[in-house]
PDB file of N, CA, C and O in Angstrom:
ATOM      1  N   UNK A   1      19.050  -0.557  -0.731  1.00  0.00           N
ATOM      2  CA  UNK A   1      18.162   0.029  -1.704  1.00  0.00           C
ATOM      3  C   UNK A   1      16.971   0.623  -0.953  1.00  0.00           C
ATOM      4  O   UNK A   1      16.272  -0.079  -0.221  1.00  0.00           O
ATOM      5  N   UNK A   2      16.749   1.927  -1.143  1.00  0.00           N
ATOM      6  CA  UNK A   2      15.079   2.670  -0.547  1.00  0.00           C
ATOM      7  C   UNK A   2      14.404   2.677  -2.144  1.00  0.00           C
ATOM      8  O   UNK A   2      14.773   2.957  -3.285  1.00  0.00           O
ATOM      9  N   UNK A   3      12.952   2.093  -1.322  1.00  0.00           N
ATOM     10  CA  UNK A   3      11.952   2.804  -2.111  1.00  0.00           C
ATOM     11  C   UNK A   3      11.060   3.995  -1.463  1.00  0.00           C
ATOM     12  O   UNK A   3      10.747   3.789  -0.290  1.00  0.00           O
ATOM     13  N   UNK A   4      10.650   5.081  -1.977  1.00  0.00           N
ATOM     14  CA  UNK A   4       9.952   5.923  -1.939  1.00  0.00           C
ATOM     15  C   UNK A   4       8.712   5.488  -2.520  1.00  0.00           C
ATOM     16  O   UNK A   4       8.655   5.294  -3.734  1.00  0.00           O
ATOM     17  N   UNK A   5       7.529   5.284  -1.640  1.00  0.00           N
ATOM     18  CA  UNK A   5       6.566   4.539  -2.162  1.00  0.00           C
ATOM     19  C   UNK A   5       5.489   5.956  -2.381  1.00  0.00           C
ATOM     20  O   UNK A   5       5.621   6.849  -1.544  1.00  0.00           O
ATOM     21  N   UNK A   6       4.575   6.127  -3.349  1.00  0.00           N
ATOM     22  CA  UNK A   6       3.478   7.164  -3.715  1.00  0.00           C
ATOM     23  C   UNK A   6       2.518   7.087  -3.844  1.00  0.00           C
ATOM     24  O   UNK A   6       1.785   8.020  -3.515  1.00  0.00           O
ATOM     25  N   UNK A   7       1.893   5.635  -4.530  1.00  0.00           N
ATOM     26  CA  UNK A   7       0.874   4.940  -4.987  1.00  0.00           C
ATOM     27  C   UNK A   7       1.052   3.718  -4.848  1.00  0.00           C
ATOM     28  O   UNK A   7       2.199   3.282  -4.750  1.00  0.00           O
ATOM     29  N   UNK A   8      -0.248   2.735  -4.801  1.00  0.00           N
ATOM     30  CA  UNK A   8      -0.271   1.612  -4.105  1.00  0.00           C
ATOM     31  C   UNK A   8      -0.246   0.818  -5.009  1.00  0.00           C
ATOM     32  O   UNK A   8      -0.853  -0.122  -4.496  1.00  0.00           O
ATOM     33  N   UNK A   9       0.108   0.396  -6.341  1.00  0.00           N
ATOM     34  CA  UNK A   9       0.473   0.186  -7.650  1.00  0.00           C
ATOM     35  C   UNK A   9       1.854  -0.357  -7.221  1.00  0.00           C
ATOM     36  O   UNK A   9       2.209  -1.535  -7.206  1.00  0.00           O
ATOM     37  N   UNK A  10       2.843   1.173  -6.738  1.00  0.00           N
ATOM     38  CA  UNK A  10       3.970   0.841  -6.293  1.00  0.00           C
ATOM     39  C   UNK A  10       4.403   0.256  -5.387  1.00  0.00           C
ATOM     40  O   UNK A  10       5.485  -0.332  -5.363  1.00  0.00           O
ATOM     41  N   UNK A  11       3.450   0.359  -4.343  1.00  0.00           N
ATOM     42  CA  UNK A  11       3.920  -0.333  -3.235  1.00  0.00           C
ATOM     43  C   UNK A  11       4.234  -2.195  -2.885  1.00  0.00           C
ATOM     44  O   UNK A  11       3.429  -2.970  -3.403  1.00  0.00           O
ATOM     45  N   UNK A  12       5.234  -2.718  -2.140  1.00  0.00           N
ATOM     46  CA  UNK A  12       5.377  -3.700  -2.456  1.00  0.00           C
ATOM     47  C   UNK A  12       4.824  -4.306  -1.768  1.00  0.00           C
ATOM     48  O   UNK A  12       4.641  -5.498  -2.018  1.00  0.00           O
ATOM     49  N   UNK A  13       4.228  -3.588  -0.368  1.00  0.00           N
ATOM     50  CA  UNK A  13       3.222  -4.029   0.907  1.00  0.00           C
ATOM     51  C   UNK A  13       1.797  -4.439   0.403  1.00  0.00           C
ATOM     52  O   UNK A  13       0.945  -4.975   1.111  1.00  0.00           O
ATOM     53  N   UNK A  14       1.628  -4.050  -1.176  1.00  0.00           N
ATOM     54  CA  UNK A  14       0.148  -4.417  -1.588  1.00  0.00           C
ATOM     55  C   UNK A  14       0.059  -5.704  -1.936  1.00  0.00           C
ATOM     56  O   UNK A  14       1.058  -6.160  -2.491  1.00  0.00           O
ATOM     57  N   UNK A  15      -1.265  -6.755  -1.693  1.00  0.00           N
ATOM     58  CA  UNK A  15      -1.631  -8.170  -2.238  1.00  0.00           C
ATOM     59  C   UNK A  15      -2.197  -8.350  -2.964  1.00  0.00           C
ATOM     60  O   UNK A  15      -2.068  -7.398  -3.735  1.00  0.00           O
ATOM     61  N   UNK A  16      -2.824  -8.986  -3.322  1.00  0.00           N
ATOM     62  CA  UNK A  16      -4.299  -9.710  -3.955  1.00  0.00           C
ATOM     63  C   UNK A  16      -4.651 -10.817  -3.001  1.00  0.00           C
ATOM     64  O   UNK A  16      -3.795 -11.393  -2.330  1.00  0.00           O
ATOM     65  N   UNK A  17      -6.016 -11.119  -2.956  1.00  0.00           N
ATOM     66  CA  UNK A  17      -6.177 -11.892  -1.881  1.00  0.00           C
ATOM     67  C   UNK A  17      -7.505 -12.002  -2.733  1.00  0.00           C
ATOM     68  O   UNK A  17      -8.325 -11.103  -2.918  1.00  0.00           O
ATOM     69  N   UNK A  18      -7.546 -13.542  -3.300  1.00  0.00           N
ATOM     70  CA  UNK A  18      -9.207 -13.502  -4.032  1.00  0.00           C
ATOM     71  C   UNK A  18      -9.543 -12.688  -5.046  1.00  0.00           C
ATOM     72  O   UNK A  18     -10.693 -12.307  -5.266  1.00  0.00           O
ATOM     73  N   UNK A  19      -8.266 -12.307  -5.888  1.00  0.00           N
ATOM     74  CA  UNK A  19      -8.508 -11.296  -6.833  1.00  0.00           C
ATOM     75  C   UNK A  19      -9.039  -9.899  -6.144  1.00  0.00           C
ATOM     76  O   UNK A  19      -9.395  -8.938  -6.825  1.00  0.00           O
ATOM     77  N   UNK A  20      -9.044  -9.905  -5.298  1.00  0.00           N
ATOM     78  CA  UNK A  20      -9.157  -8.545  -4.180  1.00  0.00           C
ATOM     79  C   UNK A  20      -7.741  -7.403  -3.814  1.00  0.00           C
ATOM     80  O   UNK A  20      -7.039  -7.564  -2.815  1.00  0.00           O
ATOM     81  N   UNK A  21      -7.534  -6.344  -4.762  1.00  0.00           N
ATOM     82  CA  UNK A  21      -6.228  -5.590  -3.721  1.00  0.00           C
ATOM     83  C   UNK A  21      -6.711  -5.479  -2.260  1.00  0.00           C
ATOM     84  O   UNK A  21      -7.888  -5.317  -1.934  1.00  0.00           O
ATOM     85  N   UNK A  22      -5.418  -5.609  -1.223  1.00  0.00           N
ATOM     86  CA  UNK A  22      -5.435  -5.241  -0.221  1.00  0.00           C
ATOM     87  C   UNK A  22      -3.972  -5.117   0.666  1.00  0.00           C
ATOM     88  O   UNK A  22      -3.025  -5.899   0.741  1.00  0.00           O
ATOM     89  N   UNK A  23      -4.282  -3.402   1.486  1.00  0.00           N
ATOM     90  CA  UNK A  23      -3.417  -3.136   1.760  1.00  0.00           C
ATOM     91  C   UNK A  23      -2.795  -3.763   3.394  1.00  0.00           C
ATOM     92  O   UNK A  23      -3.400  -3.930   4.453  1.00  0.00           O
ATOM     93  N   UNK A  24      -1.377  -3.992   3.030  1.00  0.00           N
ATOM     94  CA  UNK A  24      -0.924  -4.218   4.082  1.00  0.00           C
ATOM     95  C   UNK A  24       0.087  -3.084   5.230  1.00  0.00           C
ATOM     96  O   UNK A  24       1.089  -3.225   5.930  1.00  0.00           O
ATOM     97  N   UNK A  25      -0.318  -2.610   5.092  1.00  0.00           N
ATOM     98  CA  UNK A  25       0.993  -1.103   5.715  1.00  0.00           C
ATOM     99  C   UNK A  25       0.377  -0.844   6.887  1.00  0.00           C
ATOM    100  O   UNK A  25       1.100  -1.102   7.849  1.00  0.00           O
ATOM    101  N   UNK A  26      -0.896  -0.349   7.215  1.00  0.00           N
ATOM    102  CA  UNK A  26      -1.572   0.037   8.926  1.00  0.00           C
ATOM    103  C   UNK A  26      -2.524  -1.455   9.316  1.00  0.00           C
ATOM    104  O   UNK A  26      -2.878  -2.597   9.021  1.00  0.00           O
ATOM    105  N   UNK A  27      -2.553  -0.384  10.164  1.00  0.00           N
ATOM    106  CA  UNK A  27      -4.226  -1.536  10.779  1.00  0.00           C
ATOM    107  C   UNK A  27      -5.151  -1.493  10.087  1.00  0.00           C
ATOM    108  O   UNK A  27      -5.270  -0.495   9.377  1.00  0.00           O
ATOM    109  N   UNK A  28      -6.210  -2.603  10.018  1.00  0.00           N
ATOM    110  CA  UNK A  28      -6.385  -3.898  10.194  1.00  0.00           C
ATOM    111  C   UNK A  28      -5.384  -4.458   8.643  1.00  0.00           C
ATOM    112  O   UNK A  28      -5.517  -3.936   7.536  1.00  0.00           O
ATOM    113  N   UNK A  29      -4.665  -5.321   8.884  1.00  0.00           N
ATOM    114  CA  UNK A  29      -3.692  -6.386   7.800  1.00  0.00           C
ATOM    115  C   UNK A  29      -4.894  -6.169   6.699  1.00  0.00           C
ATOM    116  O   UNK A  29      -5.931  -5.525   6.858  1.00  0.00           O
ATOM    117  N   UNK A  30      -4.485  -6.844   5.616  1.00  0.00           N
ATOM    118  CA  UNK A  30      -5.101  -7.052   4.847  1.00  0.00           C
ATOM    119  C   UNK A  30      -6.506  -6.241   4.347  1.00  0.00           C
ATOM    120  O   UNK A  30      -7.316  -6.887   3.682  1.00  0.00           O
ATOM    121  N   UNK A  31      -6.797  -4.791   4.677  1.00  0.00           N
ATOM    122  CA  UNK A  31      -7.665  -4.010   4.248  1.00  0.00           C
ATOM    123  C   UNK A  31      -7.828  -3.629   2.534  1.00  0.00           C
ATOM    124  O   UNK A  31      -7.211  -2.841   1.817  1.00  0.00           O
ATOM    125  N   UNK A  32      -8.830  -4.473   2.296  1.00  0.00           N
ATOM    126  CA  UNK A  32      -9.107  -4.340   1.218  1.00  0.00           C
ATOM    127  C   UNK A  32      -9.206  -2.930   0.364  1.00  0.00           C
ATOM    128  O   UNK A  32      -9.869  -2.018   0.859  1.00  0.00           O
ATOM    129  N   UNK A  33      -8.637  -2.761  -0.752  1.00  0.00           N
ATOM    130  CA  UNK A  33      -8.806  -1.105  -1.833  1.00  0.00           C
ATOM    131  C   UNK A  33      -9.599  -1.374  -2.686  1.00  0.00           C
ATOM    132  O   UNK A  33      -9.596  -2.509  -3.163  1.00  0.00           O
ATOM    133  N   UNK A  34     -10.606  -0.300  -3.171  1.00  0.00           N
ATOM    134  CA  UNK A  34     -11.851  -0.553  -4.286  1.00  0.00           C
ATOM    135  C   UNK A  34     -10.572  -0.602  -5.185  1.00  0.00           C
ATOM    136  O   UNK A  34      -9.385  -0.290  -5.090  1.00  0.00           O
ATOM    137  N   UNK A  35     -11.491  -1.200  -6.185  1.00  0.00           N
ATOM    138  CA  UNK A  35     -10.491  -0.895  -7.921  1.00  0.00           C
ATOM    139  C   UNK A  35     -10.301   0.365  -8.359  1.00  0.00           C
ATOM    140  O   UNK A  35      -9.351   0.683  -9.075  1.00  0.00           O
ATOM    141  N   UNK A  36     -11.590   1.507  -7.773  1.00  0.00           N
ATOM    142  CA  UNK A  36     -11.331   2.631  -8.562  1.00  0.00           C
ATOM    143  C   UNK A  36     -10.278   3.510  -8.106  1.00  0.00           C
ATOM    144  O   UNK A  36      -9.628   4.372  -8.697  1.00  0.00           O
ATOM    145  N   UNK A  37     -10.263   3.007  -6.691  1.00  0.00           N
ATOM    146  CA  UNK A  37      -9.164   4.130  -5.521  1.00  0.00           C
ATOM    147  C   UNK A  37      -7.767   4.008  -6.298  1.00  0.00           C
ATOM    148  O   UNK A  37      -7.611   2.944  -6.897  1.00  0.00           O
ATOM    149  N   UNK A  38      -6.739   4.939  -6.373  1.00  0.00           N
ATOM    150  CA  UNK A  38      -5.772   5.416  -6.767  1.00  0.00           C
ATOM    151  C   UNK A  38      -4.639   5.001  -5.064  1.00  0.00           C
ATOM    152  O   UNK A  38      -3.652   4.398  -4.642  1.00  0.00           O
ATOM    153  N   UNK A  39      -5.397   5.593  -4.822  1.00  0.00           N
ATOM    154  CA  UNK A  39      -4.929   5.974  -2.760  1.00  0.00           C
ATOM    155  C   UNK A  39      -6.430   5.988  -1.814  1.00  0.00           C
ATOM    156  O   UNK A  39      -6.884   7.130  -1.740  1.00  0.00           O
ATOM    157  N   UNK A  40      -7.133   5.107  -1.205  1.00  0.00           N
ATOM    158  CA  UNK A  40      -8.282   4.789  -0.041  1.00  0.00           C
ATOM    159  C   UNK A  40      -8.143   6.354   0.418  1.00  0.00           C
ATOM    160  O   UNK A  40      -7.087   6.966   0.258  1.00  0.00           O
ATOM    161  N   UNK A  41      -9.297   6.938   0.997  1.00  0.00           N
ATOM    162  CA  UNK A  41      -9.047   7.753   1.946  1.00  0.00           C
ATOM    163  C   UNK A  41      -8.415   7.532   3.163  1.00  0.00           C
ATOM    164  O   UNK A  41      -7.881   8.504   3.698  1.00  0.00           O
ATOM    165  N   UNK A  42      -8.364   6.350   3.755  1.00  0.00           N
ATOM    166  CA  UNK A  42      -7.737   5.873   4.679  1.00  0.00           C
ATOM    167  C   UNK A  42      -6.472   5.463   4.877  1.00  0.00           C
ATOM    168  O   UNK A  42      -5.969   4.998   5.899  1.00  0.00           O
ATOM    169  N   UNK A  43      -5.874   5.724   3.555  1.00  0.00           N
ATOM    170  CA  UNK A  43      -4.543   5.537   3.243  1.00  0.00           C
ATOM    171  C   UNK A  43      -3.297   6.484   4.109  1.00  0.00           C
ATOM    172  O   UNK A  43      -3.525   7.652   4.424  1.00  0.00           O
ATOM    173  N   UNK A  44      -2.379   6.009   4.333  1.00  0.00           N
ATOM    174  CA  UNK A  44      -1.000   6.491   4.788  1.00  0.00           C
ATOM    175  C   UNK A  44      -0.336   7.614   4.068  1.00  0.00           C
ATOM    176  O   UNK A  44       0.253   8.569   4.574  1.00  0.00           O
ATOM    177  N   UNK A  45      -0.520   7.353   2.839  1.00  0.00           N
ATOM    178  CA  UNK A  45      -0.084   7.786   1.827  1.00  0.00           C
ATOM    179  C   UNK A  45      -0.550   9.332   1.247  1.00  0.00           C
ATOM    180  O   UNK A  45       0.068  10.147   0.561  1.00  0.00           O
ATOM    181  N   UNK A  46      -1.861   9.356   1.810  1.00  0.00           N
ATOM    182  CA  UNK A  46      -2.277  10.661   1.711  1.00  0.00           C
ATOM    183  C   UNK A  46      -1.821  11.738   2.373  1.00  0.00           C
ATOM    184  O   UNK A  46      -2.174  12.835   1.941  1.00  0.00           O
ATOM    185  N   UNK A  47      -1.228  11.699   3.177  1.00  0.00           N
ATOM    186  CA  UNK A  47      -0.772  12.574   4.148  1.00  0.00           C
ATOM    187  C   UNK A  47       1.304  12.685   3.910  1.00  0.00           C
ATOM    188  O   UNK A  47       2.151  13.543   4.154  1.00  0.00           O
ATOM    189  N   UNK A  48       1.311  11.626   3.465  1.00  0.00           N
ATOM    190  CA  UNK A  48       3.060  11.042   4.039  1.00  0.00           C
ATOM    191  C   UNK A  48       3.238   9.977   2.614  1.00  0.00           C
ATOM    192  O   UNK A  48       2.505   9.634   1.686  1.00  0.00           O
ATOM    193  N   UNK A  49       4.638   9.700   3.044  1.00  0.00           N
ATOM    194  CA  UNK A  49       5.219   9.033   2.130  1.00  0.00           C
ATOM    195  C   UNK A  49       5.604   7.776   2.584  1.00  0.00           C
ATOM    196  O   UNK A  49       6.413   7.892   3.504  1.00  0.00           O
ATOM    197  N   UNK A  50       5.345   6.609   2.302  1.00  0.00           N
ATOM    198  CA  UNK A  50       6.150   5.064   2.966  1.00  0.00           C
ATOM    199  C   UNK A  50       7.398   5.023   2.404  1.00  0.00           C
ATOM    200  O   UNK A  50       7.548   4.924   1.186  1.00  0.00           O
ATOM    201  N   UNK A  51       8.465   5.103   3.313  1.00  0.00           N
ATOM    202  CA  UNK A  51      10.622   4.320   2.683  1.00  0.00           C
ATOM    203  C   UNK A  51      10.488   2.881   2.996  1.00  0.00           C
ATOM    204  O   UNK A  51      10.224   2.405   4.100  1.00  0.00           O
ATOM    205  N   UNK A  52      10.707   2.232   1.861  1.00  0.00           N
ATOM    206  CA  UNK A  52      10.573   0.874   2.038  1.00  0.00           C
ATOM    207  C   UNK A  52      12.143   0.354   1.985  1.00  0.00           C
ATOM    208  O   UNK A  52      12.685   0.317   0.880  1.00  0.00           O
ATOM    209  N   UNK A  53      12.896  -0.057   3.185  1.00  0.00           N
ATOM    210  CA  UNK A  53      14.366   0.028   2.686  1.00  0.00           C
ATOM    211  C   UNK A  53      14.670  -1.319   2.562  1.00  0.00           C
ATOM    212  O   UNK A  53      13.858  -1.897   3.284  1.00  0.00           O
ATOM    213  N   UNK A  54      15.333  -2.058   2.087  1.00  0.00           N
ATOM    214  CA  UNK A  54      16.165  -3.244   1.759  1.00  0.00           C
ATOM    215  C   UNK A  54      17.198  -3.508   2.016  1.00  0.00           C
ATOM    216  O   UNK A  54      18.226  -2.993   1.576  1.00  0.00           O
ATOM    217  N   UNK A  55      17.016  -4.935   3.291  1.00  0.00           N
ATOM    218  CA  UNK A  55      18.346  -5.125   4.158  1.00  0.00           C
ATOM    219  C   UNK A  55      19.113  -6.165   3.345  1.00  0.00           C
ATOM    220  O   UNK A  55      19.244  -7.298   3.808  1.00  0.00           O
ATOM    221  N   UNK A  56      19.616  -5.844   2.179  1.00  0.00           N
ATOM    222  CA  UNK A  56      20.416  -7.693   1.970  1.00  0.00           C
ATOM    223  C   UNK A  56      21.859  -7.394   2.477  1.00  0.00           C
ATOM    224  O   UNK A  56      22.700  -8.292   2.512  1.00  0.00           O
TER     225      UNK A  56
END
């Protein structure tokens, strides 16, 4: 199974940590996203697309 990831909603690399989103996909782990961001400027996603594929 691929996912085509777009938004960080979708993504399955995203947490909560303390009632905090935060992204896990680049550097530094666990970089926290405001609530209002859609996509961080610092995001991956702005530029490109994440394939999230599934080995079972």
């Amino acid at each position: 199974m691929i996912f085509v990831v777009t938004k960080c909603a979708e993504c399955p690399l995203l947490s909560v940590v303390e009632g905090q989103r935060v992204c896990n996909v680049g550097p530094p782990s666990h970089r926290p996203i405001a609530d209002g961001d859609e996509r961080p400027s610092w995001c991956r996603m702005r530029k490109e697309q994440i394939i999230v594929r599934d080995f079972k």
